[in-house]
N, C-alpha and C positions, 0 to 999 in steps of 0.2 A: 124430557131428559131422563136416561134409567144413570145410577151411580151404578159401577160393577166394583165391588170390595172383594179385593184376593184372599186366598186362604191364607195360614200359617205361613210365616218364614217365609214369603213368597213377594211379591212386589206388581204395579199396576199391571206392569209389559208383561208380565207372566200373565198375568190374568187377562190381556190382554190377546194374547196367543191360544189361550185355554179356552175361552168361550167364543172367541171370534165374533164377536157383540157389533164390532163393524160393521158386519154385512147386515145385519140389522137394525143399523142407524141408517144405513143408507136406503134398506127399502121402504122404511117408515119415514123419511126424510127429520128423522130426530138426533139428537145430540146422546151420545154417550162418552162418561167420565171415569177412568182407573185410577180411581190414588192412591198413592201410597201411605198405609198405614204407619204406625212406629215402631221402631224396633222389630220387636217379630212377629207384629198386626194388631190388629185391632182388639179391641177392649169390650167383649159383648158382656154378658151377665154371666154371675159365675167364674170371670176367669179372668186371668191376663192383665192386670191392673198396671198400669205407669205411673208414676208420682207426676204430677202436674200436667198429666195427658187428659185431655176431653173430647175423647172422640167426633162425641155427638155433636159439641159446638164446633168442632173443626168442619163436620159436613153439614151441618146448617150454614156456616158462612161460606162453604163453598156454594151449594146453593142462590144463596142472596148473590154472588157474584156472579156466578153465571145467569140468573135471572136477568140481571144489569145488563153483561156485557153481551151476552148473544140472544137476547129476548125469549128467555124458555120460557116456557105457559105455565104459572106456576099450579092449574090445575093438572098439572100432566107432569109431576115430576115422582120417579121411582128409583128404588133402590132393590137391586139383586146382590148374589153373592155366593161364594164357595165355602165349603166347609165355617172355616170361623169367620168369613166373610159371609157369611149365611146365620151365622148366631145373633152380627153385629146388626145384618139386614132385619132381622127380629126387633133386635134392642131399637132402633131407627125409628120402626113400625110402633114401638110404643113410646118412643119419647117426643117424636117431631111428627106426630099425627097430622097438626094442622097445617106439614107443609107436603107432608110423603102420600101418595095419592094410592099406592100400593106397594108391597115389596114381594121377592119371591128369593126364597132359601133352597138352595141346592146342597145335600149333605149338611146340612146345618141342625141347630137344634136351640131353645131358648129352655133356662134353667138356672138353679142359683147352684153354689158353690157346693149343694147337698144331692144333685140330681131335682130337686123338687120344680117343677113350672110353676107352683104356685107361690113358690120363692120369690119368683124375680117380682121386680117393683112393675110393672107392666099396667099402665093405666091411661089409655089413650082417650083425647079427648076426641076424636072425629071416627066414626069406622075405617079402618084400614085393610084394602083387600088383601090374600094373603092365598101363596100359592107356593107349595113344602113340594120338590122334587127328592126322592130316597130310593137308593136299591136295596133292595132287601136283606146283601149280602154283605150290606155296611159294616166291617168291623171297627172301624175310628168312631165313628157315630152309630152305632147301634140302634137298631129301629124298638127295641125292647127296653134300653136305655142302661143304664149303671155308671157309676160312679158320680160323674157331675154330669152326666146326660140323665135326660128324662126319656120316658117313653114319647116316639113321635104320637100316638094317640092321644097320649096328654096334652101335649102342645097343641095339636089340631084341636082339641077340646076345649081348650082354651081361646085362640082365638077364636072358636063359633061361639061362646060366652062373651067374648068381647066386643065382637060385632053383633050379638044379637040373632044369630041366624038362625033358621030354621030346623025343627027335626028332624025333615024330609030330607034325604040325601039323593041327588043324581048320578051315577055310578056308569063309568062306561068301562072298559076292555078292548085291546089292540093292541095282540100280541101280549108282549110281556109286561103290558101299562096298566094298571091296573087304575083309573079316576076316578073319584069321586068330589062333589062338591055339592056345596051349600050355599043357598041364596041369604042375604043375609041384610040388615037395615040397609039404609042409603043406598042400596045397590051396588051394596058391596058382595063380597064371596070370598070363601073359603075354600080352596082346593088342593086335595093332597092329590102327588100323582108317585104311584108305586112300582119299581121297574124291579120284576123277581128275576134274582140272581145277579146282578150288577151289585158293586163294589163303592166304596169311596170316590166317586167321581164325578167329572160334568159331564153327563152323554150328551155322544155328539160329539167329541172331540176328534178331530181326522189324525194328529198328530201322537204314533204309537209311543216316541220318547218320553212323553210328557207323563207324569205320576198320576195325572187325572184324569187319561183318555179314556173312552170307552168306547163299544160299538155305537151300534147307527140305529138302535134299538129305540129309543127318544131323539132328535134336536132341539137340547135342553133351549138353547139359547132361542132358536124360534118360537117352542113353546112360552117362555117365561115372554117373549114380546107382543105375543097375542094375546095372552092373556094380561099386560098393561095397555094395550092399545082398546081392549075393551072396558078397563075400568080406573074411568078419570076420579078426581077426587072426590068421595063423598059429602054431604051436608055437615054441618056442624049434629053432634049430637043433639037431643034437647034434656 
């Protein structure tokens, strides 16, 4: 099952329209879920706080219910996301380790209320793979970071500290893609994928009205499902 969390201000069906995550529920024969955040989204680190809102246990319990009601694999449950649906996808990745088998941030970022990654409480107990989509020409999330964003280097540097991963990187190039990634404990990975010149958005999106489309430069949404469909839940730490 992937969760898809919308950005800002925005709601499931938007996000739903934006990544079009459908057609790749359907060719993986898996379950994907849009919900809707509160107010005006989610509560990742750093930001956006609701009095009496908890995110986190809102999508653990949705979890535990759809494990119930439609038999998901609970070694095969992930979480993606946009912008602040990409921060929260972060926060996910460190708080319900032992249920989230991977997560993948588009335009996102993980950070405390200082810009610092090493702010946030981020302390997972299982490896969690982790795969950062960013254009370079990000001005809402900036790839260099300020204010309450971090540098994406940072981030990515962090979770290959977290999962433990290697110092040898694999780097590949396609077009304007720039990947790289890291093997990491349990078989997990770390991979950032960097598209020069692209904006605050999901690539991939066909629909030019939408505030998040972009060319055809990446297909964020196929990319982010092949890289869950290769990496189920890792072992427990030790």
């Amino acid at each position: 099952m992937v969760i898809d969390l919308h950005s800002a201000r925005t709601n499931g069906f938007l996000e739903e329209l934006a990544t079009r995550f459908d057609a790749q529920a359907d060719r993986l024969g898996w379950i994907v879920a849009y919900p809707d955040g509160f107010a005006d989204g989610w509560e990742p680190y750093g930001c956006c706080h609701h009095q009496g809102v908890d995110d986190a246990a809102f999508i653990s319990e949705l979890i535990t219910r759809l494990e119930s009601s439609d038999g998901v694999d609970p070694e095969r449950v992930y979480v993606t996301g946009l912008s602040r649906g990409g921060m929260m996808a972060y926060r996910l990745g460190c708080e319900l380790s032992t249920r989230v088998a991977a997560i993948a941030a588009t335009a996102g970022n993980m950070a405390d209320e200082n810009g610092s990654v090493r702010g946030a409480p981020c302390q997972p107990q299982r490896p969690v793979s982790v795969l950062s989509i960013h254009g370079s020409a990000d001005a809402v999330v900036p790839i260099r970071g300020g204010g309450r964003i971090a540098p994406l280097e940072d981030v990515i540097g962090r979770w290959r500290e977290l999962n433990g991963c290697a110092s040898a990187e694999a780097v590949t190039v396609r077009g304007p893609v720039v990947a790289r990634s890291w093997r990491c404990r349990g078989g997990s990975e770390v991979r950032s994928m960097l598209i020069d010149g692209v904006g605050h958005v999901w690539p991939g999106t066909p629909f030019s009205g939408l505030p998040w489309s972009a060319g055809a430069s990446l297909d964020a949404s196929q990319a982010v499902a092949d890289f869950f469909a290769a990496h189920p839940r890792a072992p427990a730490s030790n």
